[in-house]
C-alpha positions in Angstrom: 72.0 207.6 38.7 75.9 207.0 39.0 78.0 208.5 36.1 81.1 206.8 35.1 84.1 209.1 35.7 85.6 209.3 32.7 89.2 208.2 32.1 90.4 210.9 29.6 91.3 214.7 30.3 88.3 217.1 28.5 87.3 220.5 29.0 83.8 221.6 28.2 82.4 225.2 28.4 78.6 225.5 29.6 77.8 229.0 29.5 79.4 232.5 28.7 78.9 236.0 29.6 80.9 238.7 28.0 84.6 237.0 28.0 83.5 235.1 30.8 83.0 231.1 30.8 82.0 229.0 33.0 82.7 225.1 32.4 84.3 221.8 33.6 87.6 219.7 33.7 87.2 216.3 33.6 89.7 214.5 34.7 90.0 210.0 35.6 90.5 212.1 39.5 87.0 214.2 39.3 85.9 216.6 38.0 87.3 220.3 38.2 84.6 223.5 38.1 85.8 226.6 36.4 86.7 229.2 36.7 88.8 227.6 39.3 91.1 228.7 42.3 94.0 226.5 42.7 94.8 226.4 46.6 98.4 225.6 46.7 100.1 222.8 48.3 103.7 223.6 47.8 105.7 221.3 50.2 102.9 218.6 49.5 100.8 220.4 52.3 98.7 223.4 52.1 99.9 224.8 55.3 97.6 225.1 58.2 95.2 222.4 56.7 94.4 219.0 56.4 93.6 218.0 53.1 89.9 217.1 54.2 89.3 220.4 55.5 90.6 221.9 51.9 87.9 219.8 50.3 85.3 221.0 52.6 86.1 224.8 51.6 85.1 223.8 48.1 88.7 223.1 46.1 88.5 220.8 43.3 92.0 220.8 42.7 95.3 221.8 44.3 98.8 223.0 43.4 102.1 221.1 44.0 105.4 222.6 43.6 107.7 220.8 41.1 110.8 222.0 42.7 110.3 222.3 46.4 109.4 218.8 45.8 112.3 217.1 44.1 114.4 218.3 46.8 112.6 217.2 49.5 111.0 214.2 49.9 112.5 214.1 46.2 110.2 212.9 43.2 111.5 208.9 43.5 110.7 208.7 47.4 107.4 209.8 46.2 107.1 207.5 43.6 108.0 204.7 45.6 105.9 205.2 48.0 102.4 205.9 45.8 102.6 208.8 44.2 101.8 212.3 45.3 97.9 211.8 45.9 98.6 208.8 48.2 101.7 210.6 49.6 99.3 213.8 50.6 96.3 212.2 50.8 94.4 213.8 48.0 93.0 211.5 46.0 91.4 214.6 43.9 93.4 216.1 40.6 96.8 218.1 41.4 98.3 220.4 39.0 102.4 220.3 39.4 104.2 223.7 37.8 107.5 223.3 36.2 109.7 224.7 38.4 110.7 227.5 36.3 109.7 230.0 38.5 110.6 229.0 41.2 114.4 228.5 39.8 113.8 232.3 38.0 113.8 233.9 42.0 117.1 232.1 42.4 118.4 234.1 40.0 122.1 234.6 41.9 121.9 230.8 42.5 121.6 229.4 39.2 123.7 229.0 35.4 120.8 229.4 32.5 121.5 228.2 29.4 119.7 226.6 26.0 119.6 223.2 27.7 118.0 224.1 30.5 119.0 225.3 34.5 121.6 224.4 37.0 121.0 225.7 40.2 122.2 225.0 44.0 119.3 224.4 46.4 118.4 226.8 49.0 118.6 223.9 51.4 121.6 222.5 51.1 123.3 224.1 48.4 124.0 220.8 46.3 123.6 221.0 42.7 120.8 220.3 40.7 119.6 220.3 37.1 116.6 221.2 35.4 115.6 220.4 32.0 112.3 220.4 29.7 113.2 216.2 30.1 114.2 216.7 33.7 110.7 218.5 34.0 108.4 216.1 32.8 110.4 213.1 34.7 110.2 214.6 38.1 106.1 215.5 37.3 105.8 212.2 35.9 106.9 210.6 38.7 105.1 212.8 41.4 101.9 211.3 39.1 100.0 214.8 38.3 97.3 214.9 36.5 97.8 218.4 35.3 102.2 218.8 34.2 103.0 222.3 33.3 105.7 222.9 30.2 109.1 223.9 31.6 109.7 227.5 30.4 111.9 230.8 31.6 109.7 233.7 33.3 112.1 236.8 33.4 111.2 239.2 36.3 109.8 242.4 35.1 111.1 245.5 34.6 113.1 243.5 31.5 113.6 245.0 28.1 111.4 243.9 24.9 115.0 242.5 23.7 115.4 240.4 26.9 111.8 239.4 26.9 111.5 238.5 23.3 114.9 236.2 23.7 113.7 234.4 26.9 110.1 233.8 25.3 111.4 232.1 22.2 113.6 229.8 24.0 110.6 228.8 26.3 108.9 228.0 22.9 111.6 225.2 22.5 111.6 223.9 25.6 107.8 224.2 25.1 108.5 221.4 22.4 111.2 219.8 24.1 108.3 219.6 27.0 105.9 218.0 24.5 108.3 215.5 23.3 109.1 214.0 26.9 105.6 214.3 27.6 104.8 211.4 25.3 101.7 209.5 25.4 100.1 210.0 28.6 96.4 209.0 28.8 94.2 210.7 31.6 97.0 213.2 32.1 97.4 216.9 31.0 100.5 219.3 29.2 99.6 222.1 29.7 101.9 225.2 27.2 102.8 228.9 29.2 102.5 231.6 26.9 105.0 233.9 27.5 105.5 237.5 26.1 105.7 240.1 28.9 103.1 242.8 28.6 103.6 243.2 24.8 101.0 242.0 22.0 102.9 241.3 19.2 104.8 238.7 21.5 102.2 237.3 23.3 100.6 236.3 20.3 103.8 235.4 18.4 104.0 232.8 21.8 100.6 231.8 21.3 100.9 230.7 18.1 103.6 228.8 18.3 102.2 227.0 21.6 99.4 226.2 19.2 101.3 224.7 16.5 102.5 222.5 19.3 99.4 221.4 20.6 98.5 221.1 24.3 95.8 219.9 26.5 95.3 223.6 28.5 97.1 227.0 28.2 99.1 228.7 30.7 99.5 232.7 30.7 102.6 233.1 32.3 104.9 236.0 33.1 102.0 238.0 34.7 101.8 238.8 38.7 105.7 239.6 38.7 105.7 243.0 39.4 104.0 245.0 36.4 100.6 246.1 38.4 97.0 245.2 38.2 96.8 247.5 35.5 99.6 246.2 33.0 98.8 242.6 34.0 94.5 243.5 33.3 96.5 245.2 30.0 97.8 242.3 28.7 94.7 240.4 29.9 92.6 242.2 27.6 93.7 240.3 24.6 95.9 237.3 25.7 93.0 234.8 26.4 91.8 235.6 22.5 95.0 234.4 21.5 94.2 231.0 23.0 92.2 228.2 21.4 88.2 228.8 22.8 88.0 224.8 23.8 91.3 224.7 25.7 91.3 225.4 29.9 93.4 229.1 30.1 95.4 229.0 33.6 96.7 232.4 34.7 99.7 231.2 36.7 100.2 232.8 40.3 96.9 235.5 40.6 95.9 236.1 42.8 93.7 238.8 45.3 90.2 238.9 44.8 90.0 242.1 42.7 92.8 240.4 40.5 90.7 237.5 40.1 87.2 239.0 39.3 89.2 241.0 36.4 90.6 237.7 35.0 87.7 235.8 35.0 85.9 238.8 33.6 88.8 238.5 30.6 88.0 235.1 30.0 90.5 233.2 32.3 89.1 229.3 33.7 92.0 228.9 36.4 94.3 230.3 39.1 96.3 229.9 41.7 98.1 232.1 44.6 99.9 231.3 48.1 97.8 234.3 49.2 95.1 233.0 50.9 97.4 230.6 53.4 100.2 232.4 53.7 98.1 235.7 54.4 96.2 233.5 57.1 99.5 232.8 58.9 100.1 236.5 58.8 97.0 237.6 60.6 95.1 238.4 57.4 92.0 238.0 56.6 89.7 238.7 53.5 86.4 238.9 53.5 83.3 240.8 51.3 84.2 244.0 52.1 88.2 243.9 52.2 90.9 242.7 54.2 91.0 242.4 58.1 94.1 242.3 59.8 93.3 240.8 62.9 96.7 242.0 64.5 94.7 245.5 65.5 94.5 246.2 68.7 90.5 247.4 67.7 89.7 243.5 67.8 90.8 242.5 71.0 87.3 243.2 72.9 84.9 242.5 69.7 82.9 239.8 70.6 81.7 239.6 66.7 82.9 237.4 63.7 85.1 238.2 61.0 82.3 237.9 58.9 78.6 237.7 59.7 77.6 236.2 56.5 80.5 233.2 56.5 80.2 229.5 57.2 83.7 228.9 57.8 84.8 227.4 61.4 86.8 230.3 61.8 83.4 232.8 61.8 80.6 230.5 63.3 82.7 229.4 65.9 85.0 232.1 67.1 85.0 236.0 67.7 87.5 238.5 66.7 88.4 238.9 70.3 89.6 235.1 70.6 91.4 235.2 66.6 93.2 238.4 68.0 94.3 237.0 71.1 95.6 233.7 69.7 97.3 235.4 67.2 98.7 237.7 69.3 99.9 234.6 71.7 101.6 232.7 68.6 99.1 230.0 69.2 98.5 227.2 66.0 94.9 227.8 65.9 95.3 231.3 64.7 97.0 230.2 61.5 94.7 226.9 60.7 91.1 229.2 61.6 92.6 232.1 59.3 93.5 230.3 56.2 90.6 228.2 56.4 87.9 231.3 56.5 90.9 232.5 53.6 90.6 229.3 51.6 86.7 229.6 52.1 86.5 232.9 50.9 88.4 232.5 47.8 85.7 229.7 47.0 83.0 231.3 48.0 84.0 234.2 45.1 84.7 231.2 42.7 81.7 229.8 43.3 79.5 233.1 42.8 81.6 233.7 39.6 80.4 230.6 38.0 76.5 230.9 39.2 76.6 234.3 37.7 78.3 233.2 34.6 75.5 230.4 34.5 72.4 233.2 35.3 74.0 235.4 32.9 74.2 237.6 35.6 78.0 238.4 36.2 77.5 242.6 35.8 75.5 242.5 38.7 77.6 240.1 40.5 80.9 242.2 39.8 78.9 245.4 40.6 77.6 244.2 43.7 81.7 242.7 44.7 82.9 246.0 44.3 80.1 247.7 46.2 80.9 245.6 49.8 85.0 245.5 49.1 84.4 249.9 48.7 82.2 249.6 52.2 85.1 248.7 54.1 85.4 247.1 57.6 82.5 247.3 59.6 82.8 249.8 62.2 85.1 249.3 65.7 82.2 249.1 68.6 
């Protein structure tokens, strides 16, 4: 029997354990399973992959980046010329950021004030504004279906003081956001609690995020230099602060340990560059750890990366040949490498949500652990 897709943005959880959900975005583009990993597609490309081959790994959804884009190609171009899903050839849902963080690493590059961020590109160096209006007109015009809220994320280390000012100002952009938002059906706002790693602000951020009103929640500010354990910290209670039938997106996370916790503390979606731009580097993750192909120990191993994987990369090839053509700065090495990455990372995402739906996510987490503390297997 064929479903209608539905033409409206909805989130529906379908089974809990613990903190845990497991659930579904619906979206006019398809459906997106959660928890979700977010591959990310920052120049309109994940690197390495065509956008076919990122479907096949099991990605409902990809990132885009607000602000790489509006310099190049630039948001119009890609209005004019369909959109971003035509432009990429991704016809599934996309989720655009603000560019907010992005303009927060340019810190010696950019003037911040209450109306919002000049900057000079690090192309070119020509001058650029962004705005909670400017936001939500470049995203509108790149046609996402999820828009993020255009906030401030300040780097930590950063005092309570300088945290507490920055957060309350991305509260009224947040509004600012909403208002230039406007009616939008079949697209998403998404709010970015902000806060730092303490409670009282976090939930002060929360709160007025929910007097606002938006489609999903962001936790932002996390995966910027505090440590798994202040960011799993803060993680402990943040989600509560969030409404229970709203998508929660923990921006930027991450590894595979980072991303069993969150989900564990009650998170629905991610995203991280990891996975691509760790394939690129000769890194690979598998069950039990990371493999850095670059190791001299590969270069006569005749087996996979990992026995157990249906990616090209590990039915196809040996270690011996993914050593070598990474060693001889060939293409392949990249494109085989992120795509075992990519499949990895949706391998875990799927098993989270089985588990989730079996009830079953203790022994799932327990087993995780188990293989990552195994190691490598042994050289020959």
């Amino acid at each position: 029997m064929c479903r209608r897709m539905s033409d409206k943005f909805s989130f529906s959880v379908s089974a809990t354990d613990g903190r845990a959900r497991s659930g579904v975005i619906h979206t006019p583009r398809g459906e997106i399973r959660t928890p979700a990993f977010m591959p990310v597609g920052t120049a309109a490309t994940v690197k390495a992959m065509l956008p076919e081959s990122v479907r096949a790994t099991g990605a409902d959804i990809l990132l885009g980046n607000t602000y790489h884009l509006m310099l190049r190609p630039g948001a119009e171009r890609i209005a004019r010329l369909g959109g971003l899903h035509e432009f990429m050839n991704w016809p599934r849902p996309i989720l655009t950021d603000s560019g907010g963080f992005q303009v927060m690493s340019l810190s010696s590059l950019r003037k911040l004030t209450e109306e919002g961020v000049t900057f000079s590109s690090h192309i070119d160096g020509s001058k650029h504004h962004l705005s909670p209006e400017t936001s939500m007109e470049i995203q509108r015009l790149l046609g996402s279906d999820i828009v993020m809220a255009f906030d401030e994320c300040p780097a930590l280390p950063a005092s309570e003081e300088e945290v507490a000012k920055s957060m309350r100002m991305s509260m009224r952009w947040a509004q600012r956001s909403r208002d230039a938002f406007g009616d939008r059906p079949g697209h998403a706002l998404f709010g970015i609690m902000q806060g730092g790693v303490t409670r009282e602000l976090r939930e002060e951020s929360a709160e007025a995020l929910k007097a606002i009103g938006f489609e999903g929640y962001a936790i932002g500010g996390l995966a910027v230099g505090e440590g798994q354990e202040a960011m799993f910290g803060v993680l402990d209670y943040a989600p509560g602060f969030l409404p229970e039938d709203k998508p929660r997106y923990l921006m930027g996370v991450g590894k595979p340990d980072d991303i069993v916790g969150a989900v564990l503390r009650g998170v629905d979606m991610m995203d991280c560059v990891l996975p691509s731009r760790s394939g690129r580097t000769g890194q690979a993750w598998t069950r039990r750890g990371q493999v850095n192909i670059k190791n001299a120990r590969h270069a006569d191993d005749p087996r996979p990366l990992d026995a157990d994987c249906t990616c090209p990369a590990c039915t196809g090839y040996s270690r011996a040949y993914l050593h070598h053509v990474f060693r001889a700065g060939e293409m392949i090495s990249g494109m085989l490498l992120t795509w075992h990455n990519l499949h990895y990372f949706q391998e875990l995402m799927a098993g989270l949500r089985d588990a989730i739906g079996r009830g079953a996510l203790a022994g799932f987490v327990a087993e995780f652990e188990a293989m990552r503390a195994q190691g490598d297997i042994d050289p020959l």
